[in-house]
N, C-alpha and C positions, 0 to 999 in steps of 0.2 A: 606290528604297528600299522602297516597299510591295511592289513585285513582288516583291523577294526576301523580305521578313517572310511573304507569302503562300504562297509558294514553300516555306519552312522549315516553316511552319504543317504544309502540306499531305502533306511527305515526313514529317512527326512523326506527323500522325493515319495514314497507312497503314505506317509503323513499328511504333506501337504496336497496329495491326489483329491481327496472328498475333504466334505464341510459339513459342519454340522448348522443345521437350519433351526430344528430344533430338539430341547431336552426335557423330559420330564419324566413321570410314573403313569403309569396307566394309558400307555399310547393303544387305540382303540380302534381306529380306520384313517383309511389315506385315500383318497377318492381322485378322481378326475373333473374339473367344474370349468365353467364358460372362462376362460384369461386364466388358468391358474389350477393348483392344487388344493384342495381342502385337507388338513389336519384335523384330526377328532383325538382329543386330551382327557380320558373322563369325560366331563359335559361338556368341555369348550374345544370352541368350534373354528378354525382361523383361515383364510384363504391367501394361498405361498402365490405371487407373481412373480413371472422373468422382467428383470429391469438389465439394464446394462452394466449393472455392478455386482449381479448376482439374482438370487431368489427374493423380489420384496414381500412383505410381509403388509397384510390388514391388522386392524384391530379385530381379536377374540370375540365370537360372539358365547356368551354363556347360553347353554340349553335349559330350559324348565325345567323342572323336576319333575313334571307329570306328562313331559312328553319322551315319548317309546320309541318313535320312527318319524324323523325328517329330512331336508335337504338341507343344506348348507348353510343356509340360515336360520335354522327351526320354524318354517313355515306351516308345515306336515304335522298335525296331532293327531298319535293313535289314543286311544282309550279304552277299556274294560276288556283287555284281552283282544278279541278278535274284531275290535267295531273301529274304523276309523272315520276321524271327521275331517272335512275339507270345505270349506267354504261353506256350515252351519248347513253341511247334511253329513250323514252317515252310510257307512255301508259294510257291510258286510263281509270281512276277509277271510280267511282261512284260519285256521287257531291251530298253532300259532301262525302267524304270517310268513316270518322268519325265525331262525334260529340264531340263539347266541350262547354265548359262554357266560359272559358277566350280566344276570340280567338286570342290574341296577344302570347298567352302560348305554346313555340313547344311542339307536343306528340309525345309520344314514339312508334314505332312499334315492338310486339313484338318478338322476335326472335325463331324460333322453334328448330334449334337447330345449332351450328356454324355462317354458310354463309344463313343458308336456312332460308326464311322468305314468310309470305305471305300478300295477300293487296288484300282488297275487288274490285273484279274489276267490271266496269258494266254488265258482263257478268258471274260473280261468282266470284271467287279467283284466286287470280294471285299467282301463283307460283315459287317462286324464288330460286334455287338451284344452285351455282357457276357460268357456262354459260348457262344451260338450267335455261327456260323460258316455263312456258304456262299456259293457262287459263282456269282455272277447273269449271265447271258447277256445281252452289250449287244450294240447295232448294230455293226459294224465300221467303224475309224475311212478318213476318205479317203484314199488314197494316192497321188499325182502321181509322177509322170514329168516332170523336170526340166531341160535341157541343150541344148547343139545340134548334138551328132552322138558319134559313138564314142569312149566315153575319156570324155566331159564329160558324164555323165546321173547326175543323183542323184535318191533318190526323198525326196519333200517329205511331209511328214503336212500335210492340211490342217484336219481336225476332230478335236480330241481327244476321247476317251469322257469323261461327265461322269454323277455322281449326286448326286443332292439327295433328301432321306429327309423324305418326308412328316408320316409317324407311324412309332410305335416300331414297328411292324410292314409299313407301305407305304414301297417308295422309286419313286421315277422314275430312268430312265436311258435313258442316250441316244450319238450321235451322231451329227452333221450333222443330216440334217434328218429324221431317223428317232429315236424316243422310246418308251420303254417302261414298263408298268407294272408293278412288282414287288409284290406281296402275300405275308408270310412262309411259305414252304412252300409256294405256291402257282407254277404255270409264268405265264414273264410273254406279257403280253399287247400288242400295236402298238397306240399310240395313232392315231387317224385325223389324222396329220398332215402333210399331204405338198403342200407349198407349188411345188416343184418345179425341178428347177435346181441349182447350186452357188450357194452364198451369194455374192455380189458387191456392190461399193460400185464406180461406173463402170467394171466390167470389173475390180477388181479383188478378190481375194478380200478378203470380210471376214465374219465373224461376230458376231453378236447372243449372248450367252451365254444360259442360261435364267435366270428366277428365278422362286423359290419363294417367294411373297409371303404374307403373314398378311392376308387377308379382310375380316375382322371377324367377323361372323356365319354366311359361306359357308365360314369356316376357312382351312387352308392352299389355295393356288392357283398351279399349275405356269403361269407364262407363258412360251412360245414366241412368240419372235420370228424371222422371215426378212428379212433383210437387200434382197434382192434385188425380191422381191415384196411388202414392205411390208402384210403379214400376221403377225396377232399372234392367236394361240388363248391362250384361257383353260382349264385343265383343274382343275376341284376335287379336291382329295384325298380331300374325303367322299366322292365317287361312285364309284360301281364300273366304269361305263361308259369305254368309252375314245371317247367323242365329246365333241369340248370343248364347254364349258359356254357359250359369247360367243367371235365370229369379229371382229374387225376389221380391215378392211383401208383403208389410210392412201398417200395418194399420195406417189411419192419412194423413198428410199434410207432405211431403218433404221439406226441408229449402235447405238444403247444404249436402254438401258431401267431403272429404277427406282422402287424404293418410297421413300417420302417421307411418314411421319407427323406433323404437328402440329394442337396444339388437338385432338385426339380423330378427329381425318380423317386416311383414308389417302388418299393419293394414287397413283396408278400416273403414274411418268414417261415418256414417249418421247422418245427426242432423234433427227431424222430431218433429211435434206435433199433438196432437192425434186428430181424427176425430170432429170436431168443432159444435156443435149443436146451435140453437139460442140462448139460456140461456151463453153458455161459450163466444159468439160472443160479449154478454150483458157486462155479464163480465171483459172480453178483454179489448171493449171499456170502458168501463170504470174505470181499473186499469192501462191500459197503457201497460202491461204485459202481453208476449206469454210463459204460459208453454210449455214448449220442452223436447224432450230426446236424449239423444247422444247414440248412438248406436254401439256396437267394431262389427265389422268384421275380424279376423284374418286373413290371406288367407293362405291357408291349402296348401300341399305338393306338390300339380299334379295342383294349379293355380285356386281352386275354393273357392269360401266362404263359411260358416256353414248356414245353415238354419234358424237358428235363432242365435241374437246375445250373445258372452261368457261374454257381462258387458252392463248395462247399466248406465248414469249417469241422475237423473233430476234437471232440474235448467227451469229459466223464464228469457225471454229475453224481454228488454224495447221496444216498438212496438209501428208504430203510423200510423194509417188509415188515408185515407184524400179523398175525394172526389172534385173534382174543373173542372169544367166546363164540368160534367158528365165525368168525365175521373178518372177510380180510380185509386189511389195507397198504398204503402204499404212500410215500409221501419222500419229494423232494426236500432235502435238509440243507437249502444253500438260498441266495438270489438270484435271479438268474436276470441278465439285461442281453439282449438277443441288435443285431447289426446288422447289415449287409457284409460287412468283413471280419466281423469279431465276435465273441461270445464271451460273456465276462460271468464268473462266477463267484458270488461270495459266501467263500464255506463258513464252518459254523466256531471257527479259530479265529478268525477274523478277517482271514488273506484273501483280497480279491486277485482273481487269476484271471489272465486275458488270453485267450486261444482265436488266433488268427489264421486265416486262410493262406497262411504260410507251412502251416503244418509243423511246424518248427516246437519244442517244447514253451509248455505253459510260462509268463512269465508275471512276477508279482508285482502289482501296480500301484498297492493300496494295501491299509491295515486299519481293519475297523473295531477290532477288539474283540473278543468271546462275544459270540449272541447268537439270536435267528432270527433270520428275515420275517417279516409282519405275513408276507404271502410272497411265497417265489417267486413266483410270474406276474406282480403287482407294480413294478416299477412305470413311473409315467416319467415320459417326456417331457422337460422344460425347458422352454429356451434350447443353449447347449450341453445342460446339463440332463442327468435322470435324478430324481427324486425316489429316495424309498425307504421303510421303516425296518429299522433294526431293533430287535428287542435283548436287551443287556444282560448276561447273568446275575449281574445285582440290582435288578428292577430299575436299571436309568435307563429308559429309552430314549431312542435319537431318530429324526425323521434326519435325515441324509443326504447328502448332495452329491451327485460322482459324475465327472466328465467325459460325455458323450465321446465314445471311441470308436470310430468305423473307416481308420486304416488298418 
């Protein structure tokens, strides 16, 4: 009889841990936007704000039926494939520009900061800042060769081009393991970053995304990560130079990476797992599970990180290898919300597990039901809560609410 009052107890307190923001069919994207979250519903469009009573909510905007690619409010119209128009001109993208699964589902472009946005153009990145326009020459993305013999070869993208905008006048851009520096009106310049190799997680491909972190005093800071060689450059946006700022190199396999503000500290996160030998690879495959470690970085007074990190946390993330038609991959099967003191995981049964730098076994916080996360590493910050999309076994999806943990 106590077992089950405790039992009850304990499914009520991780019941009432998250909230559901919102519910429907065809949940599509979850983005980041100026005050808030954007939700993508099929074509409607809605922007989640932190109030003091929770996530408040805008009115829905409906998307056109003829537009392809916009921002948050469907301002952005692409058309006839690879042509978009913006302010009654057109130009020129890439065919396709982006990728998607549903293509009747409009995507989001994302905004770098206000007015200013960018679009893969055929020619690199298209530049959009108020009325300037122009088109910035990125690295070319990877291309594979896929199949096993005549008739069965497709070609694979393995790196897509990416940009992140510094200041209203600098952007970075990049692909693979090649990055560049843009200054407005100026030819861009290679950053000295050349780790070496294709990105890999035991042989298989994976990539680190970049991020553009806020500083504090050092300002904005471009962090590259390599996956493979467990090197991580720092690049300041103040400087003109293209030699980064602080080199770290970290032993193991790179996963991800994040910033993490509280109490007035910024934290830089790492989330890596240790140097992979056949026996652990054994292993791996066969428990389904990647041991990993979270790693703090504080960023210190004058904009640089400590040497090695002031916390670690360990925990094992659900993980499933697949090989198909000689083409590998690799892919996190949980969500993943990263701390300065905690790693919170939600498997695909529905148990959020919390691994603290206590080292202490995992414990369960939360019960979100059978699903999979929209994108692992996708959860954004609100207010004190994280935000992030679960997709349900019986097609009811739920964008989510789950309280920010970093004791």
């Amino acid at each position: 009889m106590i077992r089950a009052v405790l039992a009850g107890l304990l499914l009520c307190t991780c019941a009432a841990a998250q909230t559901t923001l919102r519910e429907g069919r065809g949940l599509a994207a979850l983005w980041a936007v100026d005050g808030g979250v954007a939700v993508q519903f099929g074509r409607s469009v809605q922007r989640l704000r932190a109030s003091s009573e929770g996530a408040a909510a805008e009115a829905a905007v409906e998307v056109e039926a003829g537009v392809q690619l916009f921002d948050w409010d469907g301002r952005l119209v692409q058309i006839r494939g690879a042509l978009a128009r913006v302010a009654d001109e057109e130009f020129d993208l890439l065919a396709p520009p982006v990728s998607w699964s549903v293509p009747v589902v409009p995507l989001r472009v994302r905004l770098l900061q206000g007015e200013s946005l960018t679009l893969p153009h055929r020619d690199g990145v298209l530049w959009i800042n108020a009325d300037k326009r122009e088109v910035v020459p990125s690295a070319p993305v990877t291309v594979e060769e896929a199949g096993y013999g005549f008739g069965d070869t497709h070609q694979v993208t393995r790196a897509h081009a990416w940009a992140l905008r510094s200041s209203p006048e600098l952007l970075f851009v990049g692909a693979g393991s090649t990055a560049l520096r843009v200054q407005r009106g100026a030819p861009a310049t290679t950053l000295h970053w050349t780790p070496g190799g294709a990105d890999h997680l035991g042989g298989f491909p994976w990539s680190v995304p970049p991020l553009l972190a806020d500083f504090g005093s050092a300002g904005p800071t471009l962090v590259l990560a390599d996956a493979a060689s467990g090197l991580i450059g720092c690049f300041r946006g103040s400087d003109s130079g293209v030699e980064p700022a602080q080199v770290l190199r970290l032993e193991g396999g790179l996963i991800a990476t994040a910033l993490f503000q509280h109490a007035g500290v910024r934290h830089v996160l790492v989330l890596r797992t240790r140097k992979l030998g056949l026996v652990d690879q054994l292993d791996i495959l066969k428990s389904g599970r990647l041991p990993v470690e979270l790693m703090d970085f504080p960023v210190q007074d004058d904009g640089s990180l400590p040497r090695s990190p002031r916390g670690r946390v360990s925990a094992s993330l659900p993980i499933a290898f697949s090989i198909n038609n000689d083409l590998r991959a690799v892919s996190v099967n949980a969500a993943v919300f990263m701390t300065a003191q905690t790693l919170l995981v939600a498997e695909s049964d529905g148990r959020v597990l919390r691994y603290s730098i206590e080292r202490g076994p995992p414990q369960e916080i939360a019960a979100l039901g059978p699903g999979r996360a929209l994108d692992p590493f996708g959860a954004i910050r609100l207010g004190t809560e994280w935000v992030f999309g679960w997709l349900g076994e019986n097609g009811q999806d739920r964008v989510l609410s789950l309280k920010l943990s970093d004791k």
